[in-house]
C-alpha positions as CSV (number, residue, x, y, z in Angstrom):
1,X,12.9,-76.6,-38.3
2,X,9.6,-76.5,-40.6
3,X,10.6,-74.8,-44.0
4,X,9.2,-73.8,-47.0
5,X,10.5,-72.6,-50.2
6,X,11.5,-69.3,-51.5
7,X,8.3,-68.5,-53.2
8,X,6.3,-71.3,-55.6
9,X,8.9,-72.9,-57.2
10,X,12.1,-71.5,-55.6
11,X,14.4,-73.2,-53.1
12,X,13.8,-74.7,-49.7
13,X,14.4,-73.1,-46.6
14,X,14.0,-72.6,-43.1
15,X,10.7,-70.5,-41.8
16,X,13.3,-68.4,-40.1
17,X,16.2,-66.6,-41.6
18,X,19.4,-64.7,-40.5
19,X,19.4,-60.8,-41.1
20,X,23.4,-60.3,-40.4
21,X,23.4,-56.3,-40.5
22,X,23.2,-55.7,-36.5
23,X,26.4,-57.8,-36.6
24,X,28.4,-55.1,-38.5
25,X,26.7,-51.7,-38.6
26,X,23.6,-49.5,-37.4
27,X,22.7,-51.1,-34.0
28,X,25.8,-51.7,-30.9
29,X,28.8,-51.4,-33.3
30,X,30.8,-50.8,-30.2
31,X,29.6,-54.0,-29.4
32,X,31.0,-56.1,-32.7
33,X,32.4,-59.6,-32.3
34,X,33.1,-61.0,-35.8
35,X,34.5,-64.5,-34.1
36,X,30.7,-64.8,-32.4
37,X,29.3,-63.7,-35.3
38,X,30.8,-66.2,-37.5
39,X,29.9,-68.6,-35.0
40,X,26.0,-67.5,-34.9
41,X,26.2,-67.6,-38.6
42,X,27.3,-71.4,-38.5
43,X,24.7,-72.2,-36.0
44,X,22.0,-70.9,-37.5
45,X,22.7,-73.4,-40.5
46,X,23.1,-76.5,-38.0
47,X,19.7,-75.5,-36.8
48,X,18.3,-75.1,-40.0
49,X,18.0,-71.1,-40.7
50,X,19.4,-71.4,-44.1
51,X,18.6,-68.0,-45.6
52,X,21.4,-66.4,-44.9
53,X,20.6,-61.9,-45.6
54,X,23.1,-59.5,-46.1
55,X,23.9,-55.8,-47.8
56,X,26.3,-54.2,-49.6
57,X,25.2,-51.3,-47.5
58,X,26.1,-53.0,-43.9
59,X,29.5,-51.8,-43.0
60,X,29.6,-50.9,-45.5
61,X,31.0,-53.6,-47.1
62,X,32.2,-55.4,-43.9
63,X,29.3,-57.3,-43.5
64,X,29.6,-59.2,-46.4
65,X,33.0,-60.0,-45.7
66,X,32.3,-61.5,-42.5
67,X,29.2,-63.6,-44.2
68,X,31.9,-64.6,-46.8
69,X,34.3,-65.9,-43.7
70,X,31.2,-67.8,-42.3
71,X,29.8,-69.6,-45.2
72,X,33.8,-70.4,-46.2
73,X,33.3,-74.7,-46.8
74,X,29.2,-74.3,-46.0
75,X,28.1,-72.3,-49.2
76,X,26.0,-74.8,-50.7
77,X,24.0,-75.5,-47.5
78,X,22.6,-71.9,-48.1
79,X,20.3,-69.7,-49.5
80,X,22.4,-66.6,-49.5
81,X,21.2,-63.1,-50.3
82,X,22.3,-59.9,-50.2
83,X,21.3,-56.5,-51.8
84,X,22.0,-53.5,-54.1
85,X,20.8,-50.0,-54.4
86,X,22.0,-48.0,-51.1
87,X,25.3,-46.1,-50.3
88,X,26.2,-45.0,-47.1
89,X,29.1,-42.2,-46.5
90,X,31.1,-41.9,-43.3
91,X,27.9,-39.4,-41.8
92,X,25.7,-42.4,-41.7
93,X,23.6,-40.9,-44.8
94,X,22.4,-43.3,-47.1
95,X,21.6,-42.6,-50.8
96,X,20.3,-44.5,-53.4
97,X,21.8,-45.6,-57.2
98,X,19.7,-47.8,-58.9
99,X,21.8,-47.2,-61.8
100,X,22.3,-50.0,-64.4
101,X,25.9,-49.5,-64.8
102,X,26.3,-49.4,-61.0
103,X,24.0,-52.7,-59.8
104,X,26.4,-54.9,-62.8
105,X,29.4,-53.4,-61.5
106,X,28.2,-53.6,-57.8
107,X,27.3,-57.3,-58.1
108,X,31.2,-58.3,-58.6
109,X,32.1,-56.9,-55.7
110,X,29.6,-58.5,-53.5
111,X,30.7,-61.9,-55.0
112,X,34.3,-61.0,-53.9
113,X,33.7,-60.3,-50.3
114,X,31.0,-63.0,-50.1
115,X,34.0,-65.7,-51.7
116,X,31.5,-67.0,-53.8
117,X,30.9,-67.6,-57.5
118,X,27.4,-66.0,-57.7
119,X,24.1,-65.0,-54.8
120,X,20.9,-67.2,-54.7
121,X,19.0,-63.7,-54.4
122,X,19.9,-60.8,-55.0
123,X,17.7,-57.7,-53.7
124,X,16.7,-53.9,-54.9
125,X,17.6,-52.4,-51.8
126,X,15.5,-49.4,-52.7
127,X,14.3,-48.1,-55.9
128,X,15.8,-45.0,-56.9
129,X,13.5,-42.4,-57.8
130,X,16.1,-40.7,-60.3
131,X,16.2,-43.8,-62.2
132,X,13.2,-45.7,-63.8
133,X,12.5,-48.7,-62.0
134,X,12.7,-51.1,-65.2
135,X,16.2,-49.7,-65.8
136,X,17.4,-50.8,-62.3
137,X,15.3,-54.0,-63.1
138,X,16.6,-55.0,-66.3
139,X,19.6,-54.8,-65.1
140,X,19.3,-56.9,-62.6
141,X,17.8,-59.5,-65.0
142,X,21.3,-59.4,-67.0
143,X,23.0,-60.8,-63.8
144,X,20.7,-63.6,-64.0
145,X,21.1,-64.4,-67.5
146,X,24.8,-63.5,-66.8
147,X,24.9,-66.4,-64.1
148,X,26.0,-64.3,-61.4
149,X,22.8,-64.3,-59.6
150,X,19.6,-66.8,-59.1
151,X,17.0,-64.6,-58.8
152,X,16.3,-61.3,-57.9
153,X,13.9,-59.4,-55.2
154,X,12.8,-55.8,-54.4
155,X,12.7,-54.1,-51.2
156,X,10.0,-52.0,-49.6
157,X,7.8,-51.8,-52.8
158,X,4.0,-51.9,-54.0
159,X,2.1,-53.5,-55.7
160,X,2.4,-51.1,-59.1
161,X,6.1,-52.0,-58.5
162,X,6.1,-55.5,-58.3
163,X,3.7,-55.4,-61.5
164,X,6.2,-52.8,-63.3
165,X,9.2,-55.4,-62.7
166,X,7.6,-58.6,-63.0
167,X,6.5,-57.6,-66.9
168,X,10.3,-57.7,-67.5
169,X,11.7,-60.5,-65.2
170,X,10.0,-62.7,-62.4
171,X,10.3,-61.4,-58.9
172,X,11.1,-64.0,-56.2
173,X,10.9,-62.3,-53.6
174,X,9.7,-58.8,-51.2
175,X,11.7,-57.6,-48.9
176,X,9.8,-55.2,-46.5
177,X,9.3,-54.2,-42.4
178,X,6.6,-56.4,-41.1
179,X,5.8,-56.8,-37.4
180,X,3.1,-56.9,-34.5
181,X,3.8,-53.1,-34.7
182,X,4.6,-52.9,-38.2
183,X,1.6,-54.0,-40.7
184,X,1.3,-51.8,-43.7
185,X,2.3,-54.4,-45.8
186,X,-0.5,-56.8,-44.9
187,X,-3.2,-54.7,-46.6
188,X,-2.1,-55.0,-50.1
189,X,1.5,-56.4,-50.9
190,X,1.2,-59.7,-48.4
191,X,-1.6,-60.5,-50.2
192,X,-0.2,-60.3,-53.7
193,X,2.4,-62.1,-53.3
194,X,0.8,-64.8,-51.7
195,X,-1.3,-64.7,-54.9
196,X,1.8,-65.0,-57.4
197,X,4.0,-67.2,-55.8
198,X,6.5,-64.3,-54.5
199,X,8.1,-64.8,-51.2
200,X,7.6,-62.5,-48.8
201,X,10.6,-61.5,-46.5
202,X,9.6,-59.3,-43.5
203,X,13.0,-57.6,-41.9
204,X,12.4,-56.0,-38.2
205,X,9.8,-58.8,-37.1
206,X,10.7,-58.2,-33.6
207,X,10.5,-54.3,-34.1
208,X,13.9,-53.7,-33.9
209,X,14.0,-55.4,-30.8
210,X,11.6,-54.1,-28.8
211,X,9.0,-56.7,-28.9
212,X,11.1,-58.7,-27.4
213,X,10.7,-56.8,-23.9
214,X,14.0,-56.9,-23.1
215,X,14.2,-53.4,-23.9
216,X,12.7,-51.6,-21.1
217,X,13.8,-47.6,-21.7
218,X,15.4,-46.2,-24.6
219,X,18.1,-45.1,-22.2
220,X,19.1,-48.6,-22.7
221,X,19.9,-48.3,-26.0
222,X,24.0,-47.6,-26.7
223,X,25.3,-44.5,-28.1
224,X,25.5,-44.4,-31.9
225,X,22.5,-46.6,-32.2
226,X,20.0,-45.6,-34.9
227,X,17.0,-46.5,-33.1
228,X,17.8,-43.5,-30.8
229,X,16.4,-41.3,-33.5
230,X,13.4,-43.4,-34.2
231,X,10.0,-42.1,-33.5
232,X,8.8,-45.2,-31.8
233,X,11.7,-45.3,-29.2
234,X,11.0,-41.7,-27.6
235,X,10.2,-41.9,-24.5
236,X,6.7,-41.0,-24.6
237,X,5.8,-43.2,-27.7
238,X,8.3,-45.6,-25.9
239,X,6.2,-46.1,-22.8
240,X,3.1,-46.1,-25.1
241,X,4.3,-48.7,-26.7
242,X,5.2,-51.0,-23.9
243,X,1.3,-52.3,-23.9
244,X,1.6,-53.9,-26.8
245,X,4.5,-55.6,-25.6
246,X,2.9,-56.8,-22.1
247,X,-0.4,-58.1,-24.5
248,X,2.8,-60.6,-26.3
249,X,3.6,-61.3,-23.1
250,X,0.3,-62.7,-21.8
251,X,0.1,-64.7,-25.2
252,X,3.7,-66.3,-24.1
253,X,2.8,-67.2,-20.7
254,X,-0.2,-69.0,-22.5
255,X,1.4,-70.9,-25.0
256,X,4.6,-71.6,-22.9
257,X,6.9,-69.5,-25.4
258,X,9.2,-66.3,-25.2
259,X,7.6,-63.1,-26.3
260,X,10.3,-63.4,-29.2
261,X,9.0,-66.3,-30.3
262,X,5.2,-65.5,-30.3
263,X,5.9,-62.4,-32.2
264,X,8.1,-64.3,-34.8
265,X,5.2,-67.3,-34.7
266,X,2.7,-64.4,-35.3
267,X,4.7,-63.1,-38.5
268,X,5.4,-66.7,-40.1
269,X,1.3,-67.0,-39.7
270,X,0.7,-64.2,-42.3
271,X,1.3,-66.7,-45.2
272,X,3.1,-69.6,-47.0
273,X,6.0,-68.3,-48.0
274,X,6.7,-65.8,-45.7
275,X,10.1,-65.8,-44.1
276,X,11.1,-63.2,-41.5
277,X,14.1,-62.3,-41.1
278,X,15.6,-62.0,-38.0
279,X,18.8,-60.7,-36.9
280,X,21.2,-61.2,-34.1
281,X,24.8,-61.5,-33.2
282,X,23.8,-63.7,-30.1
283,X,24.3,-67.7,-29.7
284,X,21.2,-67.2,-27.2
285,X,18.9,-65.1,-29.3
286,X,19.7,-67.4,-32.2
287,X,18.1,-70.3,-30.5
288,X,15.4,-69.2,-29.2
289,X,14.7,-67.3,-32.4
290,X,15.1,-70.8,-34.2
291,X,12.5,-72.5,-32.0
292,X,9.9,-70.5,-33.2
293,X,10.5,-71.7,-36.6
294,X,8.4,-74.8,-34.7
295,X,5.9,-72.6,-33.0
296,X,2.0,-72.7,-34.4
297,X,0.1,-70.3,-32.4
298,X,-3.9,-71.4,-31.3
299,X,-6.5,-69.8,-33.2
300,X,-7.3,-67.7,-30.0
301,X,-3.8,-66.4,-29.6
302,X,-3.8,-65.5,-33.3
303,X,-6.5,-63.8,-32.9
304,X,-5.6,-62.0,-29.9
305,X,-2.6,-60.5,-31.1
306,X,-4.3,-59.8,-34.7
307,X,-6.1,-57.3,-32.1
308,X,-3.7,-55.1,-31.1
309,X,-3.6,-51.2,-31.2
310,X,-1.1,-49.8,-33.9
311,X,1.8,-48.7,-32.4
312,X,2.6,-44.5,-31.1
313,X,4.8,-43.2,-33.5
314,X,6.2,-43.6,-37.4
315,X,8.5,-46.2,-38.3
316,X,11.4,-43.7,-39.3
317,X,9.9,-39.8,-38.8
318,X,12.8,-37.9,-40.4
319,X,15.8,-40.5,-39.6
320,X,17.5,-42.1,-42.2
321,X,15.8,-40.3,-45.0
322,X,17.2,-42.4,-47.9
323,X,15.8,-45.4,-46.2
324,X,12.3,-44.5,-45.7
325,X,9.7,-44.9,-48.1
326,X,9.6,-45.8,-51.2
């Protein structure tokens, strides 16, 4: 697989990476293998997709404890990041706690699940609006200084917030949503991190799935999964939607790829060091995800899909309120 390096400067990895949360929470959890997912965690590294994503959050807890059992006698052949900053309780909600005296006791627990010694990144899962942002930051920075962490990220931020942290401590990375149907962040924060060297990490890049177009009604979709209460996946935004799915479609037939792939190909266009992040829990998926790693889209195609309409429908509406937004 091509790679690049986590922003100017930062280590090498693969254009693709592994987001591990569908593996323990939030999507099928009825569905959870932990032996397949350990084995699609090894696999991704043999085929190069060496930025290996986690959460405290996922589980929660448990999906850092299966990472841990993956990477156990493969650590140093990663990039491995997980994140800080979101509780859930056993409703589902998630809250935020960007507290400093949380994220340094947090960090020690993610290094116990995880079996490591410290993260290569570690992430602001969300800034919390009760607590000033260079609190939660400067803490952060400690863990660096403390050796438990290599650098440090934010998640689903501006501009003014990368600014607001990076006059305390360098920011390696962004963490946000970025997709065919998903392109807020291409307007400003894309752009600036290009500019400064930050990597840019887009989570969703298939949009949850359903750019894929394996996903043909939202009856599909298994009980308990969150994207039942997403805007975007009722039915009448569903079936809006499905147009700009058959538009990544045509492109595929073109260029002889998946529609997966030309969406991921589309998303590892947007700049030098962006790195989606894709999740699955699938031998299958994983490969074909990997391929596109290799995929460069024509000019024409590019353009094409640069093109489409915006999708029907927010990204969250009123679902998972401590998630959304800033």
């Amino acid at each position: 697989m091509r790679t690049t390096t986590l922003g100017a400067g930062g280590p090498e990895v693969g254009r693709i990476g592994l987001g591990c949360m569908g593996m323990s929470w939030a999507y099928d959890e009825g569905g959870r293998d932990d032996a397949t997912s350990v084995e699609v965690i090894r696999r991704a590294i043999d085929l190069g997709v060496t930025l290996i994503d986690t959460a405290d959050v996922y589980g929660p807890y448990s999906n850092e404890q299966l990472v841990g059992r993956a990477l156990a006698g493969r650590r140093d052949e990663v990039v491995l990041a997980t994140k800080v900053g979101l509780l859930a309780d056993g409703s589902r909600a998630v809250h935020r706690n960007g507290r400093p005296e949380y994220i340094k006791g947090a960090i020690d627990g993610s290094l116990a699940r995880l079996g490591v010694d410290h993260v290569d990144l570690y992430q602001l899962h969300r800034i919390d609006p009760a607590v000033p942002l260079e609190e939660s930051w400067g803490a952060m920075a400690e863990l660096v200084e403390a050796g438990k962490v290599r650098a440090i990220g934010l998640s689903e931020v501006s501009v003014e917030d990368i600014r607001r942290a990076q006059a305390i401590h360098p920011v390696a990375s962004v963490q946000s949503e970025l997709s065919l149907w998903t392109r807020d962040a291409l307007a400003e924060v894309v752009p600036y991190c290009e500019e400064q060297g930050i990597a840019f990490l887009p989570f969703s890049p298939l949009g949850r799935g359903f750019l894929t177009g394996s996903i043909t009604s939202p009856d599909q979709l298994p009980e308990g999964d969150f994207r039942r209460h997403l805007p975007r996946f009722q039915k009448e935004a569903f079936d809006a939607n499905r147009a700009i799915v058959d538009a990544v479609r045509r492109v595929a037939e073109r260029v002889g790829a998946t529609p997966a792939q030309v969406a991921l190909a589309w998303v590892i266009a947007q700049g030098d060091y962006v790195v989606p992040i894709r999740g699955t829990k699938r031998l299958r998926y994983l490969e074909e995800n990997a391929a596109a790693g290799d995929l460069e889209l024509p000019p024409d195609a590019l353009a094409e899909l640069d093109a489409l309409p915006a999708p029907v429908g927010d990204r969250y509406g009123t679902a998972l309120p401590g998630v959304r937004g800033r």
